[in-house]
C-alpha positions as CSV (number, residue, x, y, z in Angstrom):
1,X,-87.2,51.0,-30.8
2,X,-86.9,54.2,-33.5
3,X,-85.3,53.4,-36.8
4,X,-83.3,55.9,-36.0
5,X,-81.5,54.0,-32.7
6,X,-81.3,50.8,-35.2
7,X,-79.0,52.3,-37.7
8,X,-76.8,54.6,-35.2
9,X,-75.1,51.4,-34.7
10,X,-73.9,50.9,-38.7
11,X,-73.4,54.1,-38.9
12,X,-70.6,54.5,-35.7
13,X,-69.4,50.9,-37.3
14,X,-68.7,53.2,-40.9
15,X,-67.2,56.1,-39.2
16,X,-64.7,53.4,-37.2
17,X,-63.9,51.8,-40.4
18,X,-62.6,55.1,-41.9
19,X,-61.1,56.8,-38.8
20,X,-57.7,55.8,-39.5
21,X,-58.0,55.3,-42.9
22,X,-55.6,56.4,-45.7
23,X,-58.1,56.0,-48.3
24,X,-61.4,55.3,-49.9
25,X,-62.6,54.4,-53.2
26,X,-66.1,53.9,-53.9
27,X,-67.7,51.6,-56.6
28,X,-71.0,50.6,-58.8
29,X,-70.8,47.0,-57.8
30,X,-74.0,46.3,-59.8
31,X,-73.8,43.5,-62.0
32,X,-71.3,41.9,-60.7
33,X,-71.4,37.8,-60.7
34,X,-71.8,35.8,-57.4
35,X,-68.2,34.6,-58.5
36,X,-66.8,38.0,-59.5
37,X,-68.0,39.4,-56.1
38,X,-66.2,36.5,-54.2
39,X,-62.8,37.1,-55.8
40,X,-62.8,40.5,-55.5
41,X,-63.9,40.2,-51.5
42,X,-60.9,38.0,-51.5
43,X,-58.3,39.6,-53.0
44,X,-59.3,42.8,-51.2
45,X,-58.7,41.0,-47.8
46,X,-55.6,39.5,-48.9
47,X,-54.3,43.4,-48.9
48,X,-56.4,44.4,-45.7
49,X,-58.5,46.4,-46.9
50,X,-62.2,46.5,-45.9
51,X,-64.7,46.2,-48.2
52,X,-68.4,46.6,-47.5
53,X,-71.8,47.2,-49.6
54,X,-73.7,50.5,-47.1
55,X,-76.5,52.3,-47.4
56,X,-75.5,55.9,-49.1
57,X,-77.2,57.5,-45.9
58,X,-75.4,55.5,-43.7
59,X,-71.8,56.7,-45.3
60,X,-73.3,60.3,-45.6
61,X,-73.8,60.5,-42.1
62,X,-70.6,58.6,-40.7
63,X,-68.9,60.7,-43.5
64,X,-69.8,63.9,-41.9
65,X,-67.0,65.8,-40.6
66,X,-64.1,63.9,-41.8
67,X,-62.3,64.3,-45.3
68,X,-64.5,61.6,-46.7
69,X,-67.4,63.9,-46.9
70,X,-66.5,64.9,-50.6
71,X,-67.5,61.7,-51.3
72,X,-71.5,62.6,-50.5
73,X,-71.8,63.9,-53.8
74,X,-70.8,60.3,-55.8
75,X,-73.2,58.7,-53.3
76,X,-76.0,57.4,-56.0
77,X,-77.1,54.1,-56.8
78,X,-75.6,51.0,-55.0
79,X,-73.0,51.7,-53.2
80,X,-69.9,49.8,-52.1
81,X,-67.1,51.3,-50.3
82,X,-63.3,49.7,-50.0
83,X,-61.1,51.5,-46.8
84,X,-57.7,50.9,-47.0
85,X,-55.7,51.7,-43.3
86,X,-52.3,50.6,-44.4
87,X,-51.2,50.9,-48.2
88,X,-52.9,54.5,-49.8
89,X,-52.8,53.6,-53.1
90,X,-54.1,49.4,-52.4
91,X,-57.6,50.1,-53.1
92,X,-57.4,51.7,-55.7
93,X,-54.7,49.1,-57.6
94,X,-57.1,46.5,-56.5
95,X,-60.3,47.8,-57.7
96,X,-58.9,49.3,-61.1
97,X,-56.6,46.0,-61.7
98,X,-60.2,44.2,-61.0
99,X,-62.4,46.3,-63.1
100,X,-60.2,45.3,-66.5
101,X,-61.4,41.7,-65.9
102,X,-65.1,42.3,-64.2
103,X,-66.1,45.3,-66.6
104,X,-69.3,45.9,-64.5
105,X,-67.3,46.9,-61.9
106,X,-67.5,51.3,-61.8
107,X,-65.1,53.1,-59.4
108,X,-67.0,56.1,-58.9
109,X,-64.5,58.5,-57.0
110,X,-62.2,58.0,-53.6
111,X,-60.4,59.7,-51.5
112,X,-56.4,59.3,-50.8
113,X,-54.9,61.2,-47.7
114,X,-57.9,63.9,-47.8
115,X,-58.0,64.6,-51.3
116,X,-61.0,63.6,-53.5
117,X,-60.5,61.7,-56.7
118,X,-62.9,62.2,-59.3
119,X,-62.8,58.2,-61.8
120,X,-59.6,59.2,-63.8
121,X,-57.8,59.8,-60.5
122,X,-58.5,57.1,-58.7
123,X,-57.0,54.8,-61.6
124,X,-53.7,57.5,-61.9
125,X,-54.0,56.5,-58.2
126,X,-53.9,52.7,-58.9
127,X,-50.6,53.2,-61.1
128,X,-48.7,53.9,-58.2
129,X,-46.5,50.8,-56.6
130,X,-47.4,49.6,-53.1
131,X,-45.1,51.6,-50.4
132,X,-43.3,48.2,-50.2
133,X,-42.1,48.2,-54.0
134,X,-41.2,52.0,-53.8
135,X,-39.1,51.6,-50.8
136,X,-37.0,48.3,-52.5
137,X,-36.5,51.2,-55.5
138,X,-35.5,53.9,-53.5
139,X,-32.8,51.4,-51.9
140,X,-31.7,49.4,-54.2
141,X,-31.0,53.2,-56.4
142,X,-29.3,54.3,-53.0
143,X,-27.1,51.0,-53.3
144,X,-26.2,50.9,-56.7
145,X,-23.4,53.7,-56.7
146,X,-22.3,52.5,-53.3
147,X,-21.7,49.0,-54.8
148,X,-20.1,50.2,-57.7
149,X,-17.3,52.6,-55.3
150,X,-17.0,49.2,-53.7
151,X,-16.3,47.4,-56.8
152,X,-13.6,49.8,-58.5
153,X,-11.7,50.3,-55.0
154,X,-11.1,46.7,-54.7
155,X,-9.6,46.7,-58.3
156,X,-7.3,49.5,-57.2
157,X,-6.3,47.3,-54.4
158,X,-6.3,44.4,-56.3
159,X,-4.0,46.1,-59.2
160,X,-1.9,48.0,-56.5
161,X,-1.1,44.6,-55.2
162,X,-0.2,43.1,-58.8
163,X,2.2,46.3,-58.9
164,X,3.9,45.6,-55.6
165,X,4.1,42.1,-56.1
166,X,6.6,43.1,-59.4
């Protein structure tokens, strides 16, 4: 059996992982401790995201084609790679929040609904809230002023009845 025929395999297995994805970031996970490497595996599952260590080549080549082959050029040295299918910006909170604690930890770039993000934006990336936290904003600002029309009309009624009551 070729090499080749070996590794078509991992590579189809990359290209599924980032099919439907919404992002990628890719790290430097080198020096990370056994214990370091654990948590972060864990806390990346938690949110659904996949996380796996590849061979450059292999992402290269599943890469090809798709929006995430802007990432070929960050490809150097070990590479780990962390898809996230659901939340955009998950990854890259993760990682970044991660990286304060486990210095070691480099994000090297990512990409967020087709655009490639060079280090500094992946972390302007990692600022933004999960889709779940901006939604609860966006309503609770839509039913503030409602609230508040509800509020003073029910002292108008509630005066108005005062006055009738006289």
């Amino acid at each position: 059996m070729a090499k080749v025929e070996l590794k078509q395999p991992i590579v189809a297995a990359i290209a599924e992982d980032v099919k439907d994805a919404q992002s990628v970031v890719l790290v430097d996970y080198r020096g990370l401790t056994v214990a370091e490497d654990t948590e972060l595996r864990k806390q990346l599952r938690e949110a659904g995201i996949i996380y796996k260590v590849c061979k450059n080549t292999m992402m290269k080549r599943a890469f090809e084609g798709t929006d995430f082959a802007g990432l070929n050029e960050y490809l150097e040295g070990p590479s780990a790679i962390a898809i996230g299918k659901n939340d955009a910006t998950a990854p890259a909170r993760i990682i970044c929040e991660f990286a304060k604690k486990a210095s070691k930890l480099e994000v090297k770039a990512g990409v967020c609904e087709g655009k490639v993000y060079d280090v500094a934006g992946v972390q302007e990336l990692a600022k933004i809230p999960a889709r779940e936290v901006l939604l609860s904003r966006l309503l609770g600002s839509m039913q503030s002023p409602i609230a508040n029309f509800a509020r003073v009309i029910k002292q108008i009624a509630e005066k108005d009845g005062e006055v009738a009551a006289e």
